[in-house]
C-alpha positions as CSV (number, residue, x, y, z in Angstrom):
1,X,26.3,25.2,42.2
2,X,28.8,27.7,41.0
3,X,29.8,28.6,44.4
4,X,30.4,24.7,45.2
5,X,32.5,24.3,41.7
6,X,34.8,27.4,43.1
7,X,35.0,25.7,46.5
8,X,36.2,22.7,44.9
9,X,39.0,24.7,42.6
10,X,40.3,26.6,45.6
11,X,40.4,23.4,47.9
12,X,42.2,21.2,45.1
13,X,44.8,24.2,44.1
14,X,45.6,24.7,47.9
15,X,46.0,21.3,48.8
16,X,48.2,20.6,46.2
17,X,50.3,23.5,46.7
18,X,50.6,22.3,50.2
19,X,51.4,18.7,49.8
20,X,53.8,19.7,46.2
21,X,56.1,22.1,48.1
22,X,55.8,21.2,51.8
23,X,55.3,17.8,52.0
24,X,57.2,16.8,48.6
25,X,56.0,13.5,48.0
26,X,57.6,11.4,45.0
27,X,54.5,10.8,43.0
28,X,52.9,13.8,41.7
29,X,49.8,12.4,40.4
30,X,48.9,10.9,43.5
31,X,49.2,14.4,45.2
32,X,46.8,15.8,42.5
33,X,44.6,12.7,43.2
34,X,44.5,13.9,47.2
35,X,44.0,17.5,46.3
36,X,41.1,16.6,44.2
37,X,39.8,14.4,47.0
38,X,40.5,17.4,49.2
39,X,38.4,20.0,47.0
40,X,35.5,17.3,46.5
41,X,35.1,17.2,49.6
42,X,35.0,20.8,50.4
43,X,32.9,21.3,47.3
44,X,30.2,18.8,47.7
45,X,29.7,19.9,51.5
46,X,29.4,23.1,50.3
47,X,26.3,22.2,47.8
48,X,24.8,19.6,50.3
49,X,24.6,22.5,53.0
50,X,21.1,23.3,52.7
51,X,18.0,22.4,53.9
52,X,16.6,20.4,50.4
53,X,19.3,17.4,51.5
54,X,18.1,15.5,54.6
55,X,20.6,14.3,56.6
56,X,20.4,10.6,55.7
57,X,20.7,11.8,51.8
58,X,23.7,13.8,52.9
59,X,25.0,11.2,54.3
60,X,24.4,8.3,51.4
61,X,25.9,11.1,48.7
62,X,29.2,11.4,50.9
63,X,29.5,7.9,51.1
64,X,28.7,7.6,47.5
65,X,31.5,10.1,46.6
66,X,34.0,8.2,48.5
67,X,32.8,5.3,46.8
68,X,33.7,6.7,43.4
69,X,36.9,8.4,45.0
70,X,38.6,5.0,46.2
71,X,37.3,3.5,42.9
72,X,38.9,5.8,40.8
73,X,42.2,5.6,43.1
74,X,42.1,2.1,42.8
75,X,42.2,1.8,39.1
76,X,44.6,4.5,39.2
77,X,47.0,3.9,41.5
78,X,46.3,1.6,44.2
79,X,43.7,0.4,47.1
80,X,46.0,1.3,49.7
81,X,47.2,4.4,48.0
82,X,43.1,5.1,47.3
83,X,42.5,4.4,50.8
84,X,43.7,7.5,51.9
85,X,41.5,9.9,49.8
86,X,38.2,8.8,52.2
87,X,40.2,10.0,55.1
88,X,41.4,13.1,53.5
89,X,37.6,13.6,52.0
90,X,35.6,12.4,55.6
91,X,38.1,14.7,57.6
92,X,37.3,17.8,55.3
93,X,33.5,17.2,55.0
94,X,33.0,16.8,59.1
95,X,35.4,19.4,59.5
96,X,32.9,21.6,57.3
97,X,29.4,21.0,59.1
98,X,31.4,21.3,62.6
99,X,32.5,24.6,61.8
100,X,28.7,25.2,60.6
101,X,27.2,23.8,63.5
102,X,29.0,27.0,65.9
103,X,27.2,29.1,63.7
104,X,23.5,30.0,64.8
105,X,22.0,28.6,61.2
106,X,23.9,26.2,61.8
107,X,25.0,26.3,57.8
108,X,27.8,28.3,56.3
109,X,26.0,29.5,53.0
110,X,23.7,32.0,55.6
């Protein structure tokens, strides 16, 4: 779990210092509120990567999170500034188990 909540600080502090100073946008809150969506992502693939998750409950709990993630975004900001945070959070958290699946464990904790 500890090693999922570090995976979520680095992923948020990177992606916000990514979108802040190269892709500038006007609204910094909504930056924070990608780079959050960013980190979750990486973060909660991270802690479902192991063989105690099934893949149907891996699936419901990332559909869950970008459940909460467009909810939150929504009473935020916007739906169709929230909207983007599932593509930001879908493309990480494939991303994560296709880079796992070249590995012979076919996890990246082992």
């Amino acid at each position: 779990m500890q090693k999922a909540l570090v995976y979520f600080a680095l992923g948020t502090g990177v992606s916000f210092l990514i979108n802040y100073f190269f892709l500038s946008s006007q609204n910094i809150g909504l930056d924070f509120y990608y780079a959050v969506a960013f980190g979750f992502a990486w973060g909660l693939a991270y802690y479902l990567d192991t063989p105690d998750f099934s893949l149907p409950k891996k699936l419901g709990l990332s559909f869950a999170a970008m459940g909460v993630l467009v909810f939150i975004g929504a009473l935020i900001f916007s739906l169709e500034l929230a909207i983007p945070s599932i593509l930001k959070f879908s493309t990480v958290f494939v991303a994560y188990y296709l880079i796992a699946s070249f590995r012979g464990s076919k996890s990246l904790r082992k």
